[in-house]
N, C-alpha and C positions, 0 to 999 in steps of 0.2 A: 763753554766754547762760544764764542762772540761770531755772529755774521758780518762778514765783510758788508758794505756800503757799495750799492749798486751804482755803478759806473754812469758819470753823467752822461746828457746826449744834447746835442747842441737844437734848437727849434727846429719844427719841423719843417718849415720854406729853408731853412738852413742847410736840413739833409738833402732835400732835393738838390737845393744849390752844389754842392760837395756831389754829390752823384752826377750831375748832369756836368761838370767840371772837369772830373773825370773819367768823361765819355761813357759811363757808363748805363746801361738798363737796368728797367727795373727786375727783369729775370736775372739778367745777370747779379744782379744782389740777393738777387731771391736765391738762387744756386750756391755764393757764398757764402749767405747764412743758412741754409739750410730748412728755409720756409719756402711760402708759394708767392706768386707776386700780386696775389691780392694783399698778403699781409705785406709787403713793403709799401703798397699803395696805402694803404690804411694806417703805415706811419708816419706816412708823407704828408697827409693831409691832417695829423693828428687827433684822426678817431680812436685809435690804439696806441699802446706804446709797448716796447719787446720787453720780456722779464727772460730770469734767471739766465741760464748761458746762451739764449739768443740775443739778450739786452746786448753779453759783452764781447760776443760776437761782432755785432755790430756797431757799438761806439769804436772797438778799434779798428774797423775798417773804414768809421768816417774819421778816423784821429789819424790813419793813414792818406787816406785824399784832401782829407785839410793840410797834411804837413807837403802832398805833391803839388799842390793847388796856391799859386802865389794870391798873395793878401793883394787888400787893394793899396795898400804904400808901399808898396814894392812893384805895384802894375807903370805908374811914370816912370821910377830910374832907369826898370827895365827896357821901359818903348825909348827911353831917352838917349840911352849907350846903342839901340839898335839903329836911332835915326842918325848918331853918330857914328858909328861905323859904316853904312849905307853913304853916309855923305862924301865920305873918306875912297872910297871905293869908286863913288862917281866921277873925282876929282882925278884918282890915280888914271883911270880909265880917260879920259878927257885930256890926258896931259899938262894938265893945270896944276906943274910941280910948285911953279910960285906959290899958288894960293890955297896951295894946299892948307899948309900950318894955321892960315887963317880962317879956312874954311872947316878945317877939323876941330878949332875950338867950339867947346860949348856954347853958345851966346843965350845968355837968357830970354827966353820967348813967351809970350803969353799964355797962360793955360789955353787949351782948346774948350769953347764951349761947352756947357753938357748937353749930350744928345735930347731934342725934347722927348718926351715920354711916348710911348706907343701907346694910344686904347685901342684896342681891337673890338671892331664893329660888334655888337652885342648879336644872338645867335636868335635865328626866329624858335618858335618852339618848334616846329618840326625839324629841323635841325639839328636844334638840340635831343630831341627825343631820337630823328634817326643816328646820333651821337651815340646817343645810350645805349641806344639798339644793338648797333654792330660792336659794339666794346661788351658787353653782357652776355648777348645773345648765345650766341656759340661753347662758351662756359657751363650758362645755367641748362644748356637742352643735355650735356654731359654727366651734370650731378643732377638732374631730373632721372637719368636714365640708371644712372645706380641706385636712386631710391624705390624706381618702379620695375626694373628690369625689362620696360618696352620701349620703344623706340618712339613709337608712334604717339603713343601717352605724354612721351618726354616733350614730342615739340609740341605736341597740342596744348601742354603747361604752359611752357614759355611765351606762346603765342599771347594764352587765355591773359598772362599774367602780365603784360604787356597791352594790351587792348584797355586791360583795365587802368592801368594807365596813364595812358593816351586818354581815358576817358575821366582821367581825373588828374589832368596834369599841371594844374596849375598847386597842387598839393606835392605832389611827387619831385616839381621840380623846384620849389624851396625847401626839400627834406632834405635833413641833413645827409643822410647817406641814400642817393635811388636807389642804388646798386642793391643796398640790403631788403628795400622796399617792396623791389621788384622780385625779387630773388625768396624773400618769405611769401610772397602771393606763390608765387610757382609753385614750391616749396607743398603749400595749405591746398593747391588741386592738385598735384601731384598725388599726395596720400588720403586723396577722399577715398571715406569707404564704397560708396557708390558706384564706383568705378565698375565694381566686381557684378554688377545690375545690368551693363550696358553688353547690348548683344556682340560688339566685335571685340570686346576685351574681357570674354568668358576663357577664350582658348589661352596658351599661355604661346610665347610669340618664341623663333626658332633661339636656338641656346647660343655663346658665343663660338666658336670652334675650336677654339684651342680648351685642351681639357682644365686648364691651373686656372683660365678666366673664368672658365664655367662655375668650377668648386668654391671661388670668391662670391660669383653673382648668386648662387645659391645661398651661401654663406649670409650675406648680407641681404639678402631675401627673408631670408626664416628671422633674423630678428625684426622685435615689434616696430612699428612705426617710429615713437619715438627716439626708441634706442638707435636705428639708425641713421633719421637725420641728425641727432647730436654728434654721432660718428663723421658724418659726413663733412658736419660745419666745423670741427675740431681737427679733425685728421686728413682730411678732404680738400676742406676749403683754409685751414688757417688760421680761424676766428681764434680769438684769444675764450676762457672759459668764461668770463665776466659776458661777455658778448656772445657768445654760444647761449647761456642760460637766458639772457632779455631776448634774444632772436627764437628759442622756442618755447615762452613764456612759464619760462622753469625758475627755481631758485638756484644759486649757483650750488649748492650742495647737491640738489636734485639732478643737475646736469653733469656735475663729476660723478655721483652714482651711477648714471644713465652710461657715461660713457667707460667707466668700469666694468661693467657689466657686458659692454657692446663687446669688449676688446676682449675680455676673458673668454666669451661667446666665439669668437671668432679665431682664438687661439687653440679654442680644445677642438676646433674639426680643421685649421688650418695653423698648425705648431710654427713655421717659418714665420707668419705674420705677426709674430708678439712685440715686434717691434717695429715703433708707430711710424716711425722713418721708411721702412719696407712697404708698410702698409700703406705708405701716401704713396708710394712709387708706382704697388699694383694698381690702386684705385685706379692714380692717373692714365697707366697704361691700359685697363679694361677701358674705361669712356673713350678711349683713345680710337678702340679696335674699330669700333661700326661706323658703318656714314651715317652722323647723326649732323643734320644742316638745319637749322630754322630758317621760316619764311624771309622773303625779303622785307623793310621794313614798310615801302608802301602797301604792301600787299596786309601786313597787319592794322595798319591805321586804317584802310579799304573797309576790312572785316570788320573794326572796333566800334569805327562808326554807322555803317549797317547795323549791324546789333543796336547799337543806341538809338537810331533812328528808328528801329523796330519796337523796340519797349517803349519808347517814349509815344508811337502811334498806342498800341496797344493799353498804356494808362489811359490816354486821350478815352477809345474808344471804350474804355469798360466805365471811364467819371460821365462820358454820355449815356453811358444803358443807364447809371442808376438815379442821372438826373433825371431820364427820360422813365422810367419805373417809377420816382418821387411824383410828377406832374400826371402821371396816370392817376394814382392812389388818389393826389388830392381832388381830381377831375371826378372821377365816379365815387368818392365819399360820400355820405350822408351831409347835408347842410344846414339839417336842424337838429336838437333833440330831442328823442327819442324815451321816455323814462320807460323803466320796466315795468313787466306786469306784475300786480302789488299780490300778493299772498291771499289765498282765497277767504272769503268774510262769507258769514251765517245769514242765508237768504229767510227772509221773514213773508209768511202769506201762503205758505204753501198748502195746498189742504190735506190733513190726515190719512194714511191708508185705513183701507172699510176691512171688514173683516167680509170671505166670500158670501151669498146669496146663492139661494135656492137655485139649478138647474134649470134650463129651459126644457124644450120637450126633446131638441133636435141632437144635446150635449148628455141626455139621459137614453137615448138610444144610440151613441155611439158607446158610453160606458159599458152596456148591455153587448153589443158587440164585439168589444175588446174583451172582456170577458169569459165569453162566450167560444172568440178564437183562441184564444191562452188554450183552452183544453185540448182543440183538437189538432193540436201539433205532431209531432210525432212522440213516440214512446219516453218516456226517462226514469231512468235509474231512483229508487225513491230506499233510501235506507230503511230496514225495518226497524222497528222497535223491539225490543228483548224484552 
């Protein structure tokens, strides 16, 4: 049995073109084919490309908008029969039955200039960042909050993972994709162990209220960390598995396993979800439920640079303590040396011990004394002899 040959697809500024031709959104594409509109975007800009029956899903929905969509050698005869009929009309209208006929002929006319080009004004970086901001922001505080089940957790990621950002933006903003950049920092505070340390995120935070959201957010609770951001980034967000496995520094075997395992996990305490279509449906409608808002964007840049302004005092003041600790040490050092004390050596000259001499008079009546007293102590015990 031979595999068919996967349906071509026209480049990716192509598709956009054909999409934006045909009026249409990127949800609404996303809806037709039956993914999210992250993955449209990420075909648009040609970080991904669709396989198997999303590929042919979507070539023939752009094989249909290219065939509604006039070429560009068909855009002048077009405008060209309209300018004449319009002119025909003006004439009729006008009463200018004479010149009509000669007015209604074609006459060949000049091409029309090309329009010159548009460059749009380049974006300052806060612009750009608050760009990112508002286009991200509100997504990632959503799939924060299904990998941690708190709300409060979820913006304080998004915040954290943005600040950082901001604080490292001249990185961020020629990578190729921020969106993912930002979005795996979130991602990496979101599922710190630590968390579980911090006094206000001991308690577990109140449940959603509908009972089928609850049994999800439980569901996806009890699996391990990785198992469920792999869920999340595949089923969730869209990522293709090539991109799922480099986003949580897995191999791609390791991340089809992982997400194996997720979906079996969550099929045998919730049977309706086995199918991953449903399953993107719930997720989206649980993230949906809560007011989950992140900061505004100045309000993060505010915070991002406090903090940096804050550790950068703090280096400052801890390279003065030990410069200032170095210049002590060498101020009250020793300035000369010192050798040790050498091992002790055999002193010569000393004189001989004598053996004792006879008693004086005063050293022979204390002996006599002592003696004397030893007796008259009190009674003792004196063993006898057998």
């Amino acid at each position: 049995m031979t595999q068919s040959p996967a349906p071509p697809l026209p480049p990716p500024k192509e598709r956009r073109r054909l999409r934006e031709a045909g009026s249409l959104t990127q949800a609404q594409v996303a809806t037709e084919v039956g993914v999210s509109r992250e993955t449209v975007r990420s075909w648009e800009t040609g970080r991904t490309n669709p396989r198997g029956r999303k590929r042919e899903a979507y070539a023939k929905l752009l094989t249909s908008l290219g065939e509604d969509t006039p070429t560009e050698e068909q855009l002048p005869a077009e405008e060209a029969e309209a300018a004449v009929e319009d002119t025909a009309e003006i004439a009729r209208l006008a009463g200018l039955a004479g010149l009509a006929a000669t007015v209604t002929e074609p006459q060949p006319t000049p091409p029309p200039p090309p329009p010159a080009p548009l460059t749009p004004a380049p974006l300052t970086p806060t612009q750009a960042f608050d760009a990112l901001y508002a286009f991200c922001a509100p997504a990632l505080v959503r799939q924060a909050y299904l990998l941690t089940g708190r709300r409060e957790l979820a913006r304080e990621s998004v915040e954290r993972a943005f600040q950082v950002a901001w604080q490292r933006w001249p990185e961020v903003a020629v990578d190729r994709d921020p969106a993912g950049w930002v979005r795996s920092v979130a991602y990496e505070y979101a599922l710190s162990p630590w968390h579980r340390f911090r006094p206000r995120y001991r308690h577990p935070e109140p449940p959603p209220p509908d009972s089928a959201d609850r049994a999800l957010l439980t569901a996806l609770l009890k699996l391990p960390p990785s198992y469920r951001r792999t869920l999340l980034l595949y089923d969730g967000v869209g990522l293709g598995l090539a991109e799922t496995a480099a986003e949580t520094e897995a191999s791609t075997p390791a991340a089809a396993n992982r997400l194996l395992h997720a979906r079996e996990a969550l099929a045998a305490q919730l049977p309706d979800l086995s199918d991953p279509t449903e399953l993107h449906r719930r997720m989206t409608e649980l993230a949906s439920t809560g007011r989950l808002h992140a900061a505004k964007p100045p309000t993060v840049r505010f915070v991002g640079e406090r903090r940096t302004v804050f550790w950068t005092r703090a280096a400052i003041a801890f390279t003065v303590a030990i410069i200032g600790a170095t210049t002590l040490t060498v101020r009250t050092a020793p300035t000369h040396y010192e050798p040790p004390v050498p091992l002790g050596e055999r002193v010569e000259g000393v004189p001989a011990r004598v053996v004792q001499g006879s008693l004086s008079e005063e050293e022979v009546a204390l002996r006599d004394r002592l003696r004397s007293g030893m007796t008259s102590g009190p009674e003792r015990l004196a063993p006898l002899g057998r």
